[in-house]
SESE-550393 format. One line per 8 residues: number of its first residue (from 1); for each residue y, z, x of C-alpha. Coordinates in nm, 4 decimals. Each point is the difference from the previous one (the first is absolute). Layout:
% SESE-550393
NUM> Y Z X | ...
% end
This chain:
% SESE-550393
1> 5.2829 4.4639 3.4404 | -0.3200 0.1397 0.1102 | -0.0972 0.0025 0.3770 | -0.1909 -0.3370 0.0405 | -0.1727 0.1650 0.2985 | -0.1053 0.3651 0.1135 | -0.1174 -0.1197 0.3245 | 0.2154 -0.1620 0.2888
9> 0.2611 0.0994 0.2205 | 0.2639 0.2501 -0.1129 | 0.3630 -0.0631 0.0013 | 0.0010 0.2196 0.2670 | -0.2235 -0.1990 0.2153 | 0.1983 -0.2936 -0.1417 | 0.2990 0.1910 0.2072 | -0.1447 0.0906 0.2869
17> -0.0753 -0.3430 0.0762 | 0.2998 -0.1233 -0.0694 | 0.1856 0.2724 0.2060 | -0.2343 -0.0551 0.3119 | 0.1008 -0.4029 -0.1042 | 0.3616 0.0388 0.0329 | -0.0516 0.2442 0.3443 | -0.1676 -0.2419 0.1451
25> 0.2134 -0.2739 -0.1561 | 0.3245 0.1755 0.1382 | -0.1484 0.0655 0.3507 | -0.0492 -0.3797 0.0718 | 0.3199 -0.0484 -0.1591 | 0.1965 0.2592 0.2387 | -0.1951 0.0391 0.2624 | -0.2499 -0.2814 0.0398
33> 0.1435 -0.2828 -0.1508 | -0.2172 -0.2505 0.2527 | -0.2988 0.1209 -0.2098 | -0.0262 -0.2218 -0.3433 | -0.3102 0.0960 -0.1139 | 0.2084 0.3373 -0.0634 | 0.1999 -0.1219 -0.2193 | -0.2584 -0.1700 -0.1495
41> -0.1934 0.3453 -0.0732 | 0.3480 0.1087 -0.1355 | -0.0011 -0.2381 -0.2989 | -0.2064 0.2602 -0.1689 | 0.2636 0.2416 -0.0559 | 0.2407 -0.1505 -0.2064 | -0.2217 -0.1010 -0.2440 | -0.2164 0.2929 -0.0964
49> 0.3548 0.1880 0.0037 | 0.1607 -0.2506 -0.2483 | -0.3373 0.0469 -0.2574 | 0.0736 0.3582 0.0292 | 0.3663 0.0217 -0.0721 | -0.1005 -0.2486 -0.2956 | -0.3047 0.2913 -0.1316 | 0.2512 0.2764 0.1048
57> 0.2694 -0.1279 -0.2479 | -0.2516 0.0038 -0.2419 | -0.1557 0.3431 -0.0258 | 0.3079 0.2057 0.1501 | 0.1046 0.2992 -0.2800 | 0.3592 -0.0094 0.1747 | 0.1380 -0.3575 0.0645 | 0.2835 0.1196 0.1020
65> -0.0859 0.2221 0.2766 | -0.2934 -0.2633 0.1332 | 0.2865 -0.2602 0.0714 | 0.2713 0.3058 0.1791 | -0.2751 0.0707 0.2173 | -0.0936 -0.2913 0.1793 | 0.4289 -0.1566 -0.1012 | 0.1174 0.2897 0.1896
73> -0.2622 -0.0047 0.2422 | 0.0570 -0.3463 0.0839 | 0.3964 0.0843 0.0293 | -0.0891 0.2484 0.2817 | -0.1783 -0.2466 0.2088 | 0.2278 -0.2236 -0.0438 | 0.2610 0.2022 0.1017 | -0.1850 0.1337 0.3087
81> -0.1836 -0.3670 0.0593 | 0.4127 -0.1274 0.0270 | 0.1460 0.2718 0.2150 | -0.3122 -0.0291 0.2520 | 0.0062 -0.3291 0.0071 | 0.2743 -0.1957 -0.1832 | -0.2450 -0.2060 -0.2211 | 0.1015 -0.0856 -0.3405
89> -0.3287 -0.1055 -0.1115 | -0.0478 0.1726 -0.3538 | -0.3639 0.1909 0.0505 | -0.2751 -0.0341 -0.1927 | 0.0649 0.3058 -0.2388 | 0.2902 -0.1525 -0.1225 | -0.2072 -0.2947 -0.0544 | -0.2144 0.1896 -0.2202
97> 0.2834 0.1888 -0.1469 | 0.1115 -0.3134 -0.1988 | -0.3520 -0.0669 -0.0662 | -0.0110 0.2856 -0.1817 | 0.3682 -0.0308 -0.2125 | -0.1933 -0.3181 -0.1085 | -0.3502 0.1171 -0.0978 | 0.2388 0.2713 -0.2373
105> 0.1855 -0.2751 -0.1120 | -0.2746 -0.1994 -0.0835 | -0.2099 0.2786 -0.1881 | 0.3586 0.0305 -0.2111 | -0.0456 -0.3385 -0.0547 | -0.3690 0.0079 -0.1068 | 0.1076 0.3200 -0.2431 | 0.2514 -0.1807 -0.1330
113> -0.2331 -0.3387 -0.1049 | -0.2296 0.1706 -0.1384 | 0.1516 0.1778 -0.2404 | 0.1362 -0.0724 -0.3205 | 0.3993 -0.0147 0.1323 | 0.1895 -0.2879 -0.0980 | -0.0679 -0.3406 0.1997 | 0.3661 -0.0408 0.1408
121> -0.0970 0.3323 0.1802 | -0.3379 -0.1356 0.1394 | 0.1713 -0.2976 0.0905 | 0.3017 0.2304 0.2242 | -0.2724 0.1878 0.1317 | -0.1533 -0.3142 0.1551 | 0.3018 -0.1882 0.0957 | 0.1085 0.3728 0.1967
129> -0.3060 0.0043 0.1633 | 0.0348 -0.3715 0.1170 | 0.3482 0.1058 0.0892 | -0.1003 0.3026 0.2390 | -0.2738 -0.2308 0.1714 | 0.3053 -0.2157 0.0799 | 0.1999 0.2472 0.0895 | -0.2554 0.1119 0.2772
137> -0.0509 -0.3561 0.0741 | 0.4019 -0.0002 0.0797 | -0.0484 0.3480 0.2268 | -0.2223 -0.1833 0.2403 | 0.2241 -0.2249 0.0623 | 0.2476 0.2190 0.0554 | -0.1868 0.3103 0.1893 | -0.2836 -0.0484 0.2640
145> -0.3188 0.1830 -0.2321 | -0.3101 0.0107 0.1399 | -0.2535 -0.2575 -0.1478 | 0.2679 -0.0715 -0.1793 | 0.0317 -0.1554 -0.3442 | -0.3441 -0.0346 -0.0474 | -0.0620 0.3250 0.1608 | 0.1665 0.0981 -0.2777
153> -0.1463 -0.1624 -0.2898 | -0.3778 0.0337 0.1834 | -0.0810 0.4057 -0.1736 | 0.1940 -0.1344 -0.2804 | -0.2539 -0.2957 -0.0608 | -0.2726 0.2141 0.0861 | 0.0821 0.2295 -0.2786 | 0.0910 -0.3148 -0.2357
161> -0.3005 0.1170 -0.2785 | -0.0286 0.3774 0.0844 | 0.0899 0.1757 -0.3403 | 0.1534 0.3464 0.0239 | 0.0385 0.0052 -0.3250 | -0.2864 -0.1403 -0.2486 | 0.1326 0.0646 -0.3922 | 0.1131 -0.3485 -0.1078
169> -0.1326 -0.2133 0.3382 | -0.1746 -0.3220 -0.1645 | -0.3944 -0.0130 0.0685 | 0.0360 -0.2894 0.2711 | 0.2327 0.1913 0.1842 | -0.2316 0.3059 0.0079 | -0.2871 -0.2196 0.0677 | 0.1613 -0.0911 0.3331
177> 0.1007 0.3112 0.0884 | -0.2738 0.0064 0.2888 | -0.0036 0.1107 0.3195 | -0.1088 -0.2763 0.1220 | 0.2176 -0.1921 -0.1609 | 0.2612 0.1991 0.1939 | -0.1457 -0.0655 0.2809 | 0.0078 -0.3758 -0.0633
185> 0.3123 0.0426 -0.1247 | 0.1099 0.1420 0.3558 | -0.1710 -0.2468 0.1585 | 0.1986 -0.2812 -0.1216 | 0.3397 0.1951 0.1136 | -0.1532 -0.0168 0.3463 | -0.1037 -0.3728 -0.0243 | 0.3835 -0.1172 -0.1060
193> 0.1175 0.3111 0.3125 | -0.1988 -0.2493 0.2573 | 0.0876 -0.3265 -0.1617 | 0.3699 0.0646 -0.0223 | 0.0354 0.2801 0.2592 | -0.2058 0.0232 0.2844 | -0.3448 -0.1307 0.0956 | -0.1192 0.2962 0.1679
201> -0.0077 0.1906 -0.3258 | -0.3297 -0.2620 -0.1373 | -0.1166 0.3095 0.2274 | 0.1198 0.2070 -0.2890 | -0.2965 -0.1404 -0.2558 | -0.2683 0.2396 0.1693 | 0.1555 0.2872 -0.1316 | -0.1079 -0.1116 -0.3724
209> -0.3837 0.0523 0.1649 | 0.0496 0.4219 -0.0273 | 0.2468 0.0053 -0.2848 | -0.2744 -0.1723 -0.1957 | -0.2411 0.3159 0.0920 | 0.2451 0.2279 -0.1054 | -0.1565 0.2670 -0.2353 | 0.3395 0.0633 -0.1656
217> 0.0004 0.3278 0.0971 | 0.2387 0.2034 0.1909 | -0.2404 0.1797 0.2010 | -0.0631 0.3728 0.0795 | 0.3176 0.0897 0.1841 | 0.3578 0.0292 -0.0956 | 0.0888 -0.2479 0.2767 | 0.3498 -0.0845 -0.1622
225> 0.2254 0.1405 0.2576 | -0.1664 -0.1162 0.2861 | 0.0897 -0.3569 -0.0437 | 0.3325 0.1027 -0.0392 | -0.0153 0.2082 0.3431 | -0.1626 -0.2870 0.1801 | 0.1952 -0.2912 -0.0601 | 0.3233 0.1157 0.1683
233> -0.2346 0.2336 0.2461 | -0.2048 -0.2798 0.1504 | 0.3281 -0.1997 0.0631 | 0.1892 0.2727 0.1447 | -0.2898 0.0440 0.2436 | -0.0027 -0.3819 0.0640 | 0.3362 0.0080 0.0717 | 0.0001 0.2692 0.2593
241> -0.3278 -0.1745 0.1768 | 0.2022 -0.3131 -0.0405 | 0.2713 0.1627 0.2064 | -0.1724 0.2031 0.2477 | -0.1751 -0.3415 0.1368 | 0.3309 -0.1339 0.0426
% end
């Protein structure tokens, strides 16, 4: 699909807002938590991140390697988060870890429709998708994820009519594939997130203001590892503030 824009914000700019988001987001969560309208700033984060795991499982060359970096990632703060401070709270990079094995499993699912295999193998396809969503339905209750269930499904749904693959995709699904339809898409996750989740994340529906001026670019820097870096980096300096002020 062609860029629909050459002008806007970059995903890189898309980042940095979300990472100085979730800083400030974090601070009147740890450190501040008498200030609300931090929190409310923070609805920004989660958002813009969730659109971006949804475009990153789309134009990744190595699937494989874009999920055991932010999976194994996410185990390592976990880890640490637990022995510092015996929370069990699953973080959000395990959220978007299954948001990912579902986005794969659902482009398997689109390859496998729209080709010319047999229709009891279309139909498996679609009933083992249906069975994974339950399946992750089933973790949440079991294990505390963050956002949760719809946390989950929210890049997932995002990503619903993005098309890695085109050869065999019908015309109406090609038609939609949109970014703003994504971003439409994304902002109907959000809408069920503060219906059936929490109220403070209505918040969250500003953040579809600069994903619809995003240029669909990456930007001019390599910026990749940074995010990686600062999510565990910002809460490891939390955490020591946290402590130091008793």
């Amino acid at each position: 699909m062609a860029a629909e824009k050459t002008l806007g914000l970059s995903g890189n700019a898309l980042k940095l807002l979300a990472a100085l988001s979730m800083l400030i987001d974090h601070i009147g969560f740890m450190l501040l938590p008498e200030l609300r309208v931090l929190r409310i700033l923070g609805r920004l984060a989660f958002p813009i991140f969730a659109f971006m795991i949804a475009e990153g499982c789309r134009y990744t060359k190595n699937r494989t390697r874009y999920f055991l970096q932010l999976f194994l990632l996410g185990v390592g703060c976990q880890i640490v988060n637990y022995i510092a401070q015996k929370d069990t709270l699953l973080c959000i990079l395990i959220t978007f870890s299954v948001s990912i094995l579902l986005i794969y499993l659902l482009q398997t699912v689109k390859r496998v429709c729209f080709s010319p295999r047999p229709a009891w193998q279309k139909i498996g396809m679609v009933l083992l998708f249906a069975a994974a969503v339950a399946a992750v339905w089933g973790l949440n209750r079991i294990f505390r994820i963050d956002y949760g269930f719809i946390g989950c499904m929210t890049p997932v749904i995002a990503g619903a009519f993005m098309n890695r693959e085109r050869e065999g995709v019908p015309e109406w699904l090609l038609r939609l594939d949109r970014r703003s339809v994504h971003v439409l898409m994304l902002g109907l996750a959000l809408l069920l997130m503060a219906l059936f989740r929490s109220r403070i994340q209505f918040w969250a529906l500003f953040a579809l203001i600069p994903l619809f001026a995003y240029s669909g670019r990456r930007g001019r820097w390599r910026m990749k590892y940074f995010f990686y870096i600062f999510y565990p980096a910002h809460l490891a300096a939390l955490y020591g503030v946290s402590l130091f002020l008793g």
